[in-house]
VOGU-3710 file (C-alpha; in Angstrom, 3 decimals, decimal comma):
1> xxxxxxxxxx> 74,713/-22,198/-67,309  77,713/-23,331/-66,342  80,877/-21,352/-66,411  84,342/-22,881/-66,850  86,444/-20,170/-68,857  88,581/-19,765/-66,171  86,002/-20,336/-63,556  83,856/-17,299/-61,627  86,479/-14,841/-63,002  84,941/-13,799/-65,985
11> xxxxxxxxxx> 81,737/-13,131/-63,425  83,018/-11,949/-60,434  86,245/-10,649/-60,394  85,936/-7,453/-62,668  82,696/-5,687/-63,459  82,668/-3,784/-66,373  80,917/-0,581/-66,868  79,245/-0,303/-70,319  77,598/2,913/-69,931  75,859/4,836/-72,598
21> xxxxxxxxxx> 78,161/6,997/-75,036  77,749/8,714/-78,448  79,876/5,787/-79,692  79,012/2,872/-77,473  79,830/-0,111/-79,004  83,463/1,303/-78,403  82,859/1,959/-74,755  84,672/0,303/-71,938  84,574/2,154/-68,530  88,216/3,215/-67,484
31> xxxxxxxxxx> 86,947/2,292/-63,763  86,573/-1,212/-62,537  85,292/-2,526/-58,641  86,478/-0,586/-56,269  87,073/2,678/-58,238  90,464/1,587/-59,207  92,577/3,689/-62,175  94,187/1,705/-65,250  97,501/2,550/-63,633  96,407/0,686/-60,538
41> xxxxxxxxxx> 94,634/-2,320/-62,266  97,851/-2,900/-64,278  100,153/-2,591/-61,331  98,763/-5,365/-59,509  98,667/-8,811/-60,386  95,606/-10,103/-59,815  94,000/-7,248/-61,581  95,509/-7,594/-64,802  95,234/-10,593/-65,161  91,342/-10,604/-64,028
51> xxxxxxxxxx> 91,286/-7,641/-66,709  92,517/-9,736/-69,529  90,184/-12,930/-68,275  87,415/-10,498/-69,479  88,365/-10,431/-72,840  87,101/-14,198/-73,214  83,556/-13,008/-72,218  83,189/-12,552/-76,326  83,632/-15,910/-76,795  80,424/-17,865/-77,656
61> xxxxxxxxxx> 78,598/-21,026/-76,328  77,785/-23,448/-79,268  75,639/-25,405/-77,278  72,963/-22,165/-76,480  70,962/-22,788/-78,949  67,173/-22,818/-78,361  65,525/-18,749/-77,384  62,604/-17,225/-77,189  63,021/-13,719/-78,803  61,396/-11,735/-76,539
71> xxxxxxxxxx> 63,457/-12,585/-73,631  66,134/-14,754/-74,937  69,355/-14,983/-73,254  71,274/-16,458/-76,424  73,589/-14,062/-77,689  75,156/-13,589/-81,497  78,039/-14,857/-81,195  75,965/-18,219/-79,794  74,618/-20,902/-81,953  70,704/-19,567/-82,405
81> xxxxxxxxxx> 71,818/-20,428/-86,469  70,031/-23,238/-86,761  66,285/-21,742/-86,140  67,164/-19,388/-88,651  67,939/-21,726/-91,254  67,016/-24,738/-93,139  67,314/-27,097/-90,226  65,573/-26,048/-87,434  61,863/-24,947/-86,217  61,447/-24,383/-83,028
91> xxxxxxxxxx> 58,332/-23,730/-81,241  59,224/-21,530/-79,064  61,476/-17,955/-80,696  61,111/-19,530/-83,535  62,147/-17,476/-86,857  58,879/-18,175/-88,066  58,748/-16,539/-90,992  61,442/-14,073/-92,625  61,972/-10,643/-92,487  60,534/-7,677/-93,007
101> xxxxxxxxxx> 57,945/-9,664/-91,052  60,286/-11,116/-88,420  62,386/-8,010/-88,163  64,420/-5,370/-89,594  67,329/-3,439/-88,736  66,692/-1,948/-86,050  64,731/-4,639/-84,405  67,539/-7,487/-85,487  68,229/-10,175/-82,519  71,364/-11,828/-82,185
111> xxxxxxxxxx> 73,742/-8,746/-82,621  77,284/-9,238/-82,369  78,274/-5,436/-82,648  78,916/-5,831/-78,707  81,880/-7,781/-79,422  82,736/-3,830/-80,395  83,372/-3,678/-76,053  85,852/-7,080/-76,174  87,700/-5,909/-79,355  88,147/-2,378/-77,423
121> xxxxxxxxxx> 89,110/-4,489/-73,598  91,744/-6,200/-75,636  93,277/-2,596/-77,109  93,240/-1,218/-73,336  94,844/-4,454/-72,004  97,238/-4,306/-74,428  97,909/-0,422/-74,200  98,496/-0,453/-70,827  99,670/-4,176/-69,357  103,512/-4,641/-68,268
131> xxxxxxxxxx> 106,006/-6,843/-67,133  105,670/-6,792/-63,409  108,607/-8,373/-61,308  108,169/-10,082/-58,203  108,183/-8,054/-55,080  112,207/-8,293/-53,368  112,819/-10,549/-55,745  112,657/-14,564/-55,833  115,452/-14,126/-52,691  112,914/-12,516/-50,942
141> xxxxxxxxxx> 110,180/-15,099/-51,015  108,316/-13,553/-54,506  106,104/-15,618/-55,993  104,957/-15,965/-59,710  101,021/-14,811/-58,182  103,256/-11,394/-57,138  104,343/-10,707/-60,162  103,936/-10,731/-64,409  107,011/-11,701/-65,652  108,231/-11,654/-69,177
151> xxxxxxxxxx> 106,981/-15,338/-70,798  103,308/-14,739/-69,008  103,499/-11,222/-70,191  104,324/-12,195/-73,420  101,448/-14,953/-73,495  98,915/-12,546/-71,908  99,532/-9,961/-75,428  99,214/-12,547/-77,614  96,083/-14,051/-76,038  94,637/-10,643/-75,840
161> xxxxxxxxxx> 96,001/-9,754/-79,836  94,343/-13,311/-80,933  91,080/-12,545/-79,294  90,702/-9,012/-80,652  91,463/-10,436/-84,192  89,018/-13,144/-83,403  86,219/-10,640/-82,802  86,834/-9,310/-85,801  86,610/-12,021/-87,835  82,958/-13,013/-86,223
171> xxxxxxxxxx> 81,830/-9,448/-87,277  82,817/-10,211/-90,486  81,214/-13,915/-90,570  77,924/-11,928/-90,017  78,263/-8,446/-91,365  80,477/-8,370/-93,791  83,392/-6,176/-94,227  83,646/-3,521/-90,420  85,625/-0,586/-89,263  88,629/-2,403/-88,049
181> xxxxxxxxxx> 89,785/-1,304/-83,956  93,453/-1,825/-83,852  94,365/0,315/-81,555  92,734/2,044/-78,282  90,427/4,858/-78,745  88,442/7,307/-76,818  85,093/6,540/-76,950  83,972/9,865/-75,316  85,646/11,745/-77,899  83,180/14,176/-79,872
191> xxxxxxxxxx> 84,710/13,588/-83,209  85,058/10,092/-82,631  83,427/8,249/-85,755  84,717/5,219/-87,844  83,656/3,968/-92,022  83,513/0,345/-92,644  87,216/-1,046/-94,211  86,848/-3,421/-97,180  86,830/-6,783/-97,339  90,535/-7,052/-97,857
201> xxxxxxxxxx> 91,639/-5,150/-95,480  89,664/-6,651/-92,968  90,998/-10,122/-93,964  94,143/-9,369/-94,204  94,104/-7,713/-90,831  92,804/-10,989/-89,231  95,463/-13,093/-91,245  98,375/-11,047/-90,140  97,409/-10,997/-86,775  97,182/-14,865/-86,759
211> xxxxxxxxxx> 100,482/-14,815/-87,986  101,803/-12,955/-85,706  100,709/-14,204/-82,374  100,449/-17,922/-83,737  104,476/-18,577/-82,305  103,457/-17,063/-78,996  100,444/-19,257/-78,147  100,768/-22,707/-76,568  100,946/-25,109/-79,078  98,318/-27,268/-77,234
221> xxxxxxxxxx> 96,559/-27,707/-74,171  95,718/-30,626/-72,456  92,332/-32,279/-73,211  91,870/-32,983/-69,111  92,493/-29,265/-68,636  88,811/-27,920/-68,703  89,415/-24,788/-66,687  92,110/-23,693/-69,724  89,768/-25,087/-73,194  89,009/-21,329/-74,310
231> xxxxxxxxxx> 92,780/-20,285/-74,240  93,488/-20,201/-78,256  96,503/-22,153/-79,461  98,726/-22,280/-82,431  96,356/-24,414/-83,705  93,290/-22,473/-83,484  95,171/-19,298/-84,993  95,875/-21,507/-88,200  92,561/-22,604/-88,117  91,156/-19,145/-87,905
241> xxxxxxxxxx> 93,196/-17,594/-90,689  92,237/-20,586/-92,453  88,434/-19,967/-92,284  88,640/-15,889/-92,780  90,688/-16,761/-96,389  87,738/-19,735/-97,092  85,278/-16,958/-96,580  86,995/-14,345/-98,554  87,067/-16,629/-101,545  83,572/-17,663/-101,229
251> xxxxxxxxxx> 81,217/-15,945/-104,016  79,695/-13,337/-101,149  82,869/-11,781/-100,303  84,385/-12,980/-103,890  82,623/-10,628/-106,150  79,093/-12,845/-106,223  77,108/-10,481/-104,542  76,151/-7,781/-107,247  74,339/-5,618/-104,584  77,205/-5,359/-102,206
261> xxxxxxxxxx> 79,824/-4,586/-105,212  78,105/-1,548/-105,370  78,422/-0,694/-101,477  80,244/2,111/-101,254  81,393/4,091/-97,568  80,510/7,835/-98,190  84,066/9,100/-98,497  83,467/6,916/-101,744  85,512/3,591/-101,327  84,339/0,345/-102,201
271> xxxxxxxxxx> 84,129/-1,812/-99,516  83,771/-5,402/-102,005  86,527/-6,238/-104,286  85,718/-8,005/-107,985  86,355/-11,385/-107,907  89,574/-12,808/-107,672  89,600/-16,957/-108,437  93,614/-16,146/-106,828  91,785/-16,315/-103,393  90,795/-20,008/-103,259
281> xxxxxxxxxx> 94,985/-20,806/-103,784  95,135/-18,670/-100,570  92,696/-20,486/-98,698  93,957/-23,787/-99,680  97,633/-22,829/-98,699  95,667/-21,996/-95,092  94,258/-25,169/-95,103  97,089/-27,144/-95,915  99,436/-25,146/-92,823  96,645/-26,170/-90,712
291> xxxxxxxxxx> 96,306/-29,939/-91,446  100,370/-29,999/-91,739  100,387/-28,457/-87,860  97,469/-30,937/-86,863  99,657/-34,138/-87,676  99,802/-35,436/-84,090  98,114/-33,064/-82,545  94,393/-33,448/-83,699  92,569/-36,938/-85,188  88,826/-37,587/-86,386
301> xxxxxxxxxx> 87,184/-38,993/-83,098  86,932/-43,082/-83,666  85,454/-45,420/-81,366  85,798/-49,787/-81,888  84,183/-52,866/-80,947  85,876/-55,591/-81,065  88,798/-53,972/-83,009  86,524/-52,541/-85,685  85,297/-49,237/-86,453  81,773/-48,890/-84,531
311> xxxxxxxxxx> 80,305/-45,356/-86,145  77,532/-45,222/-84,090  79,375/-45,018/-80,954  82,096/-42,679/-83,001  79,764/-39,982/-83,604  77,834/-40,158/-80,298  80,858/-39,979/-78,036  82,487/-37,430/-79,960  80,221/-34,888/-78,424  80,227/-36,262/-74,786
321> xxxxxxxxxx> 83,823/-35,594/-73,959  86,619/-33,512/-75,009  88,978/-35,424/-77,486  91,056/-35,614/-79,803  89,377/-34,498/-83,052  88,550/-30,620/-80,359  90,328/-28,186/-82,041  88,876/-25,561/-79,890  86,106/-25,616/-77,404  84,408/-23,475/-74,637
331> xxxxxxxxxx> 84,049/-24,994/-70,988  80,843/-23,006/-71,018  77,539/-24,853/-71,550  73,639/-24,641/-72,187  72,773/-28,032/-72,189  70,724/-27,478/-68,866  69,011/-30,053/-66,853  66,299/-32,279/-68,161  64,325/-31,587/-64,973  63,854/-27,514/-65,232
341> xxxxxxxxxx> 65,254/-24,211/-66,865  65,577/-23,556/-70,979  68,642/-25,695/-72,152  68,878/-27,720/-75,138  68,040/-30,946/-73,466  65,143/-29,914/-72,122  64,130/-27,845/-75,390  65,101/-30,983/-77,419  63,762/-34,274/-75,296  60,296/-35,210/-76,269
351> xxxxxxxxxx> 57,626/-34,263/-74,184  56,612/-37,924/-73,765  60,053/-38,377/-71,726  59,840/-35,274/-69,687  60,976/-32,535/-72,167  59,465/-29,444/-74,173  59,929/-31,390/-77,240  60,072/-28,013/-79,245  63,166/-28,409/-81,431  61,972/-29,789/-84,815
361> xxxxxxxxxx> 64,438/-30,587/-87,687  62,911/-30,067/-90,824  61,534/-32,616/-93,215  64,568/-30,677/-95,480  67,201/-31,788/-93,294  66,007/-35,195/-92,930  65,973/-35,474/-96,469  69,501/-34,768/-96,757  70,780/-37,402/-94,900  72,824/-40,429/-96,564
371> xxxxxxxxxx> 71,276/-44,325/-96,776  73,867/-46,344/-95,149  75,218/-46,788/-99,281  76,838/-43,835/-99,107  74,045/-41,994/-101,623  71,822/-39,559/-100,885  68,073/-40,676/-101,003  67,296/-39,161/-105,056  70,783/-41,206/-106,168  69,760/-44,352/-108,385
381> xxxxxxxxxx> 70,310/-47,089/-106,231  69,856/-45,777/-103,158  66,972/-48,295/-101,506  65,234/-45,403/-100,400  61,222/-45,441/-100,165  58,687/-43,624/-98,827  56,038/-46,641/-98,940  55,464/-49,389/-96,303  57,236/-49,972/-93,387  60,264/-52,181/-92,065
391> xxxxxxxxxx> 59,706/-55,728/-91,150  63,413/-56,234/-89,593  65,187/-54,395/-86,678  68,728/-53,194/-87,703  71,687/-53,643/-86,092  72,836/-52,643/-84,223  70,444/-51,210/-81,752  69,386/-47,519/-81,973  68,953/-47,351/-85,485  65,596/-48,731/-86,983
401> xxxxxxxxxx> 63,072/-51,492/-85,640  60,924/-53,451/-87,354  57,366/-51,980/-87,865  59,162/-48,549/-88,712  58,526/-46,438/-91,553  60,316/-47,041/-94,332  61,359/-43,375/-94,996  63,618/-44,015/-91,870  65,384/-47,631/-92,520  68,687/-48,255/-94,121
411> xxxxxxxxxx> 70,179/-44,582/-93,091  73,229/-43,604/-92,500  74,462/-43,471/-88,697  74,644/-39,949/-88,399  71,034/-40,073/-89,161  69,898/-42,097/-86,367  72,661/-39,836/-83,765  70,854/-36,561/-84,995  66,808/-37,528/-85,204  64,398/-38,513/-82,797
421> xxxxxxxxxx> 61,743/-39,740/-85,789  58,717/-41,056/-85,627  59,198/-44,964/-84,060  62,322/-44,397/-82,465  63,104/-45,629/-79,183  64,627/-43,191/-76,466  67,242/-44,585/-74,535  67,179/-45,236/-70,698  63,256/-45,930/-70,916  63,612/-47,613/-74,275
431> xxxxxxxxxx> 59,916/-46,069/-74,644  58,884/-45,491/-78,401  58,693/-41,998/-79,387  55,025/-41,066/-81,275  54,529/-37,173/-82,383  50,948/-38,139/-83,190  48,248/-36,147/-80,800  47,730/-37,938/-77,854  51,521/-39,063/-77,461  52,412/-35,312/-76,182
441> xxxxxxxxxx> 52,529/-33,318/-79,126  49,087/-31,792/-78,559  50,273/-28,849/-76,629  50,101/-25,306/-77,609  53,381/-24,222/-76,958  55,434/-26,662/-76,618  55,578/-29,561/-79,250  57,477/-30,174/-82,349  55,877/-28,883/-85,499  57,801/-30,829/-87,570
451> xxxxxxxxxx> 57,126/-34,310/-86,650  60,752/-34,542/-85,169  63,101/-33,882/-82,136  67,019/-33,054/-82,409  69,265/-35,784/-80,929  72,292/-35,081/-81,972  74,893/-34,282/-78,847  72,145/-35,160/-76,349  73,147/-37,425/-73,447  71,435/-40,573/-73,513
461> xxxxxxxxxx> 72,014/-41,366/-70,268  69,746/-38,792/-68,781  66,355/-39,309/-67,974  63,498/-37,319/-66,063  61,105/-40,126/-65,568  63,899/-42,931/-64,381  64,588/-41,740/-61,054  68,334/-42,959/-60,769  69,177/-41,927/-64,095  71,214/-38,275/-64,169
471> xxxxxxxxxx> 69,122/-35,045/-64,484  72,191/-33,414/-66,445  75,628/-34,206/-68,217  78,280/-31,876/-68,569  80,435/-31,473/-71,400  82,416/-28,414/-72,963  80,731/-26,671/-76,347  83,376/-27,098/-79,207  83,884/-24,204/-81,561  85,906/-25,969/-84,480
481> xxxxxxxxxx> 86,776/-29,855/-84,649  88,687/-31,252/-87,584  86,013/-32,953/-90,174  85,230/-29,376/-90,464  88,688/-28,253/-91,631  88,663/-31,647/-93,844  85,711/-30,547/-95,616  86,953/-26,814/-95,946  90,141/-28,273/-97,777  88,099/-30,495/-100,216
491> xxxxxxxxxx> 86,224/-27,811/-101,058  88,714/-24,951/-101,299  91,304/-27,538/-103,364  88,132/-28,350/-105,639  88,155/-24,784/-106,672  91,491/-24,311/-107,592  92,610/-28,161/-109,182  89,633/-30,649/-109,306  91,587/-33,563/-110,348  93,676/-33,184/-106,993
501> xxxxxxxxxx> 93,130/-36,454/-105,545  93,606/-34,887/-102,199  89,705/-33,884/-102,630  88,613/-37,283/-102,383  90,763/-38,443/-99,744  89,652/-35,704/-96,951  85,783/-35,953/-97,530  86,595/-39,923/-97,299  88,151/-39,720/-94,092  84,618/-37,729/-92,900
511> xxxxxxxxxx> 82,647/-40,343/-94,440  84,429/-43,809/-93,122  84,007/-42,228/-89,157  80,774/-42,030/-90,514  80,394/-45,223/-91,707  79,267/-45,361/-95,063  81,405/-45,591/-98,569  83,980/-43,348/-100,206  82,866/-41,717/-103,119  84,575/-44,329/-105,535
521> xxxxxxxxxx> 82,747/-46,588/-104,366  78,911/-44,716/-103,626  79,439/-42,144/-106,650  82,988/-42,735/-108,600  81,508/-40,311/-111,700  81,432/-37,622/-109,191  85,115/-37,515/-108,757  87,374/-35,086/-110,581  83,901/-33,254/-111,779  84,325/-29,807/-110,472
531> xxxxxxxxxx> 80,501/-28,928/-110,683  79,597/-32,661/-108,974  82,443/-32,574/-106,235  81,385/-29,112/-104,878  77,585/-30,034/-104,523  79,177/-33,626/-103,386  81,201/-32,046/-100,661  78,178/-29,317/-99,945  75,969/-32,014/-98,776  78,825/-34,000/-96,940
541> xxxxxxxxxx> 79,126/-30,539/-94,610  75,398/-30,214/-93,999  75,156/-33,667/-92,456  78,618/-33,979/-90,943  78,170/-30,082/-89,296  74,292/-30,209/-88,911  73,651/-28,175/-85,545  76,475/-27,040/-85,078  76,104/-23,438/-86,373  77,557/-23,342/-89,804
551> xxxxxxxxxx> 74,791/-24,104/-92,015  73,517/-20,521/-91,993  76,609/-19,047/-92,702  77,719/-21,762/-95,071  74,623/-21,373/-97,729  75,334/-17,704/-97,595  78,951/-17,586/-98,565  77,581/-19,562/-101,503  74,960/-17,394/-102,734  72,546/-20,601/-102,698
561> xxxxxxxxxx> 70,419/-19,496/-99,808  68,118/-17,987/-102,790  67,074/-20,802/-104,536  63,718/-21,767/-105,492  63,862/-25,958/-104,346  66,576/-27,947/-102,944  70,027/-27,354/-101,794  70,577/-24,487/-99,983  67,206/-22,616/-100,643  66,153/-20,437/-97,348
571> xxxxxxxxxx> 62,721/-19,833/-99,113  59,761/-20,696/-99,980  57,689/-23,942/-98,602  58,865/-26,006/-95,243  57,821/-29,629/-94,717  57,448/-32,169/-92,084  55,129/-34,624/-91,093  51,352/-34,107/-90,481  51,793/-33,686/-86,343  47,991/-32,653/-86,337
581> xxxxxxxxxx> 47,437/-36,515/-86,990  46,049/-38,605/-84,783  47,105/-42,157/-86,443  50,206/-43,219/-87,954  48,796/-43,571/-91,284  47,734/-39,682/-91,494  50,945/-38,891/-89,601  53,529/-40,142/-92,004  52,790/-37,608/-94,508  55,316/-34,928/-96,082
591> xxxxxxxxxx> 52,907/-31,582/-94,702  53,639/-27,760/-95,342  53,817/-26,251/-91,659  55,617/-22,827/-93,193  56,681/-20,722/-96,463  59,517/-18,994/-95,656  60,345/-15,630/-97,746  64,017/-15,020/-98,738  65,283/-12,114/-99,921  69,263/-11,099/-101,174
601> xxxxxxxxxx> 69,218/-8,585/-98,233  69,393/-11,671/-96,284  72,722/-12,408/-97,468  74,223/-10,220/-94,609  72,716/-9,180/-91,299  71,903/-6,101/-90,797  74,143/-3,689/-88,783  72,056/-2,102/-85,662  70,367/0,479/-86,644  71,461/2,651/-83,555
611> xxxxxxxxxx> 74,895/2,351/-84,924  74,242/3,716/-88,080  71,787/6,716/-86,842  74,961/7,766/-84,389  77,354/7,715/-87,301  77,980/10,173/-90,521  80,511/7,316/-91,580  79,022/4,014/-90,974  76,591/2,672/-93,910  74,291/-0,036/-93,925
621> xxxx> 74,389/-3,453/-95,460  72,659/-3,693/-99,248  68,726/-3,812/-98,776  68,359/-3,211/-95,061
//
């Protein structure tokens, strides 16, 4: 993988000692390389700052994606999300089938509870780091690598303060409220032992803390500077403050979650608050500081031809290159090389062209894909059909050929940027992709069950049979872009005033990049309809975001993940086509590969079961 975050010094320059403690998601040796003291670390230069680089580490790779669970390298605070949701199966570490048969608490992958050690590198950084001036003096040749003086210093804190709020507001993503760490601890103290704050105080913890660092962070940074992309900005504090309050409003957090209002620590507080509608005002108040700050600053990602809006190339490009619509990204990667190792594009390419071919969207996610109308494939008047097949080629090229099913013509762009379907043709070879046996999907191991490959943020100009073609592409992993924060406002100003025209507008700016209709013109009786606009604006997100991570998290906060058929439902029977098929005709059939069991525990992950056993304070999430 390849590591930009400030190049090899996350790697090489400090190594931290996690050893074993009765608290040791809280440990961080006080002893780096070389045996050096905290008073000697922050006394030199080059050793705070190395110091604070560590505090990054936390900071997760959107593109690692694809594991194996037994010796998977992908971490929590990664993008594994999609396997474990509706729109993903992978082969290989797949989530095959829920728990208590996949796991259970103390057997849980994907922890983020070591973000625990980042949270605690921050409070030591900040505990201990000073200004130090340049040695003589700039009259006797000191130079700013001598010395920390007071703007770096000041940058450094807030970096460090962002980052530990950060932290905190992934634990919550995943578990729910968590003992807040605000200040340095010793985590070889005998009486050391924290309870889990509420849900308020943990959000307003992260909000204040945005607050407060937001006018010491650089307002931007410079799309060309890759070595720099993880430092947080204004920007990305308003953004995070805006996504904590989104959560917090959300039914799971928002009194929705009947199990969890009964959570209580064991010194007797209640760790979930009743439901308070007030919230959503908040949230949309977050939202709208954010999109005021991003005037200028941040765009939706538009490429033309010929001085008109080209979609296709739009959404493609958007993931090839930082740009403008980044509102944050990571310079570290897992996109790999076609030709060996585990990365996406290698997990992700068909095994005709030279890849494992084990990424399979669902048959569910296909489904929920736009026709190029602007309506989703159930709407009256969409053109949709599931009979026959196409007896024109679309333009432009990449989308649909004549001679291909019919399920898969007339779609919306981001459609054909996402799938590799049945019929497609794969650029560079322009071969056409079959997932009938014989045509490489007749492999034990590796193979999509589904009947289909990802494609979306693949490089289409690598190949591993064209010999001249690259073998890998870099590109940063993004952690928020706007449409996301578009889609967040139109949903969070649906709650609190649905005739706020507002609503409309930002989900239409998502859906012209995209290149299919505003709602007045695909569904106008949807708008101003509370009930209409939210389910509207849920199914803009899951195409517009698919992949990226926030799916999982998404159908939680909205207590949907539980039901029986349709949107949002995490259980019961998963489709795709018939890949056990040896002709087209037995292939192109909607076939149960899974049933999938889903249970309200699921709602929030479990916290590590080690934790808890170590802890008279620390209770576990409802069910687990």
């Amino acid at each position: 993988m390849k590591s930009k975050i400030y190049k090899a010094l996350l790697l090489c320059c400090i190594i931290i000692s996690m050893g074993s403690c009765s608290k040791n998601y809280l440990n961080v040796s006080d002893e780096l390389a070389g045996q050096l003291t905290l008073d000697q670390i922050f006394s030199t230069p080059a050793n705070a700052r190395a110091f604070h680089r560590n505090i990054f580490a936390g900071i997760g790779t959107s593109s690692a994606m694809v594991f194996q669970l037994s010796t998977t390298a992908v971490r929590g605070v990664d993008n594994p999300w999609p396997a474990f949701t509706d729109e993903n199966r992978n082969q290989q570490g797949a989530f095959r089938v829920e728990p208590p048969a996949g796991f259970n608490a103390s057997s849980a992958p994907f922890s983020r509870w070591d973000l625990y050690l980042y949270i605690r590198q921050a409070n030591v950084f900040m505990a201990n780091a000073k200004i130090i001036p340049r040695v003589g003096g700039t009259s006797s040749g000191g130079t700013v690598a001598d010395a920390i003086e007071e703007p770096e210093y000041k940058k450094l804190m807030a970096q460090a303060r962002f980052l530990r709020a950060y932290y905190h507001y992934l634990l919550f993503e995943l578990y729910g409220p968590v003992p807040i760490m605000d200040k340095t601890v010793n985590p070889n103290d005998a009486d050391l032992d924290f309870e889990r704050n509420s849900v308020d105080e943990v959000v307003n913890f992260v909000t204040k803390e945005m607050d407060a660092v937001a006018p010491d962070l650089d307002e931007y940074i410079p799309l060309t500077d890759i070595n720099n992309l993880a430092l947080p900005t204004k920007g990305v504090a308003l953004a995070v403050k805006a996504k904590i309050l989104v959560l917090a409003a959300s039914p799971l957090y928002n009194g929705g979650f009947a199990e969890a209002m009964a959570l209580t620590n064991k010194s007797g507080k209640k760790l979930f608050p009743a439901k308070d509608d007030n919230k959503w005002q908040k949230a949309v108040s977050a939202l709208q500081d954010f999109i005021n700050f991003s005037v200028g600053k941040y765009d939706l990602y538009r490429e033309f031809t010929a001085g008109v809006l080209d979609p296709d190339k739009s959404i493609y490009q958007l993931f090839q290159a930082m740009n403008s619509e980044v509102i944050w990204a990571s310079g570290n990667e897992a996109y790999g090389s076609i030709s060996s190792g585990d990365g996406m594009v290698r997990r992700a390419t068909p095994r005709s062209q030279g890849g494992y071919g084990n990424v399979g969207p669902t048959q569910e996610l296909v489904d929920a894909f736009f026709m190029k109308n602007g309506k989703s494939i159930n709407d009256p008047g969409s053109g949709y059909s599931e009979v026959g097949f196409s007896t024109v080629t679309e333009v432009p090229a990449g989308r649909s050929e004549a001679g291909t099913f019919n399920m898969y013509v007339n779609r919306e762009p981001r459609f054909y940027a996402s799938i590799v379907y049945h019929g497609k043709r794969w650029p560079v070879t322009n071969a056409l992709i079959k997932f009938t046996k014989g045509n490489g999907n007749d492999i034990a191991s590796n193979y999509s069950i589904t009947g289909y490959n990802m494609y979306k943020r693949l490089n289409r100009t690598v190949s591993q049979s064209v010999t001249t073609a690259p073998k890998t592409f870099y590109r940063p992993s993004f952690i928020f872009r706007l449409a996301e924060f578009y889609l967040l406002y139109a949903e969070a100003l649906n709650e609190v005033n649905p005739a706020d025209p507002k609503i409309a507008q930002y989900v239409d700016l998502v859906r012209e990049r995209a290149g299919i209709p505003k709602w007045s013109v695909s569904n106008p009786a949807i708008i101003g309809n509370q009930t209409l606009q939210r389910e509207a604006i849920r199914k803009e997100s899951r195409v517009e975001l698919c992949f990226e991570g926030q799916r999982y998290f998404d159908v939680r906060r909205w207590m949907i993940a539980e039901n029986a058929s349709g949107q949002g439902a995490q259980g019961g029977p998963f489709y795709g086509m018939n890949v056990g098929a040896e002709t087209d005709a037995d292939f192109l059939k909607r076939t149960q590969y899974e049933t999938r069991v889903f249970t309200r525990a699921y709602y929030l992950w479990p916290i590590p079961l080690a934790e808890i056993q170590k802890s008279t304070k620390l209770i576990q999430n409802p069910g687990w």
